[in-house]
C-alpha positions, 0 to 999 in steps of 0.5 A, a space after each residue: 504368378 502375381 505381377 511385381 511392379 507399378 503400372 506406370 504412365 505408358 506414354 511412348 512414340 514410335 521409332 522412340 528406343 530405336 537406338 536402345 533395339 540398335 544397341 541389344 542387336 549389338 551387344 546381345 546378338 552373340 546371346 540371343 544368336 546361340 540361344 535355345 529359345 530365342 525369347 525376348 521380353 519388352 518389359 513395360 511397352 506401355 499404352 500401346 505396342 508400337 514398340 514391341 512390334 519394332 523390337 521383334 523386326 529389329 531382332 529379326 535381322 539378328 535372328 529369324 525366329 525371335 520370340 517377343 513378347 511384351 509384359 504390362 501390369 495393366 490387364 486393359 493395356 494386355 487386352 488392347 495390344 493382343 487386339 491390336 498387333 498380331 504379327 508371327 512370334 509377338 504376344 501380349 501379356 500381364 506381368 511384371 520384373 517376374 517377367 511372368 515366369 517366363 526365361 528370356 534371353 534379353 529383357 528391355 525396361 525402359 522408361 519402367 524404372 524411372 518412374 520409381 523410387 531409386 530406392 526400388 532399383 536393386 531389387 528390381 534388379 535383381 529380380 529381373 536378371 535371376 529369371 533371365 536364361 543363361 547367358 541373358 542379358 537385361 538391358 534397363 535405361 531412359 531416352 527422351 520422348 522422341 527418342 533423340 536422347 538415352 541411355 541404359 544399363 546392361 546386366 548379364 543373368 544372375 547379376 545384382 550390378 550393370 557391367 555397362 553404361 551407354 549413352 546414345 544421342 542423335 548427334 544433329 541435336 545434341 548440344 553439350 553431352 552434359 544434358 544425358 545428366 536428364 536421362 540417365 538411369 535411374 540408378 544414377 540420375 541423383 548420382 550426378 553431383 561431385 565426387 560420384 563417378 558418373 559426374 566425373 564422366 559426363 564432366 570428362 566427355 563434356 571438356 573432350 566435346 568442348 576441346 572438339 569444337 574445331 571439328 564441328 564444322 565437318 559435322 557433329 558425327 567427326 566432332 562426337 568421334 574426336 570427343 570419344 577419342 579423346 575421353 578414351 586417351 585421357 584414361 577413361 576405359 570405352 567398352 565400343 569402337 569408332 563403327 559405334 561411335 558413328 551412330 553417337 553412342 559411347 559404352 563404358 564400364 558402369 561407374 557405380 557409385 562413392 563409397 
């Protein structure tokens, strides 16, 4: 099957989507728990295969046996990391948004499509979550290169549209929740200007982190908490709770786009 997909830049860091693996184990673990095949795909890992090896001992915990296996166009970066890493229940492979034929039940793009044209996303989409296994889940999103600030969408299999988006900060270094406006999925980064839901919603949890400020000196953690509650209060639908809220992450449902 011939890999559909661009070979992108391949930078990564260790330790760079360990709040995106925190998030999957969450959302996706009742998923990937009743699974028949326990298979998950790193979509795009990159120039190395830090990141899938992390991936499958962070699901490991979720579930024993889980299967990962990471997917690049670039045949040079499949080599590499089948030389480099071979731990029980990780492979390496050539493939693209096909996911190489195979029926994951969790697929994780990221920093895949922000390298693309916004125009390229649906169908990219779509794609991906029509060779999911039933009850799968795509995960698609974008973090900074240390992994301090991210965020994502979730599709379930079959879907043309995310039911969620998650932003996700290391709170220590977060200043104002109006800088996840960098690293919003591409589906949205453009998104972000007047009358657009998701500029309404960063505006909405930039006031509650500012009304918040009082806060900050028992930490950013009770200062982050009272903004989420706060955007929760004044009508916004928050999809998690305050054990998730903890770890500076909010989801709520997937704001779309204006008409």
């Amino acid at each position: 099957m011939k890999p559909q997909g661009e070979i992108t830049r391949g930078t990564t860091n260790p330790n760079r989507l360990r709040r995106v693996d925190r998030w999957i184990g969450w959302w996706c673990g009742g998923a990937l728990a009743d699974a028949a095949d326990p298979l998950v795909v790193d979509l795009g890992y990159g120039a190395t295969p830090i990141t899938a090896v992390e991936l499958r001992a962070r699901l490991e915990r979720v579930r024993a046996d889980v299967r990962v296996t990471g997917l690049e166009i670039d045949p040079a970066r499949v080599a590499a990391a089948q030389a480099a890493a071979d731990p029980p229940g990780l492979t390496f492979a050539r493939g693209g948004f096909e996911l190489a034929g195979l029926r994951p039940v969790v697929v994780r793009a990221f920093n895949v499509l922000r390298q693309y044209d916004e125009s390229a996303v649906a169908a990219a989409w779509t794609t991906m979550t029509a060779h999911l296994a039933p009850g799968g889940w795509l995960v698609e999103g974008t973090c900074d290169e240390l992994g301090r600030l991210g965020s994502w969408a979730a599709l379930p299999a079959g879907a043309d549209t995310p039911v969620s988006l998650t932003l996700a900060a290391k709170l220590a270094t977060l200043e104002s929740p109006a800088t996840f406006a960098e690293r919003l999925p591409k589906a949205l980064i453009h998104r972000n200007v007047p009358g657009e839901p998701v500029y309404d919603l960063l505006c909405a949890l930039d006031e509650a982190w500012r009304h918040a400020a009082p806060l900050a000196v028992f930490g950013p953690r009770q200062r982050w908490l009272e903004a989420v509650s706060r955007l929760r209060d004044a009508g916004w639908p928050v999809l998690d709770r305050p054990a998730r809220w903890r770890l500076g992450e909010v989801t709520v449902p997937w704001p779309g786009t204006a008409a």
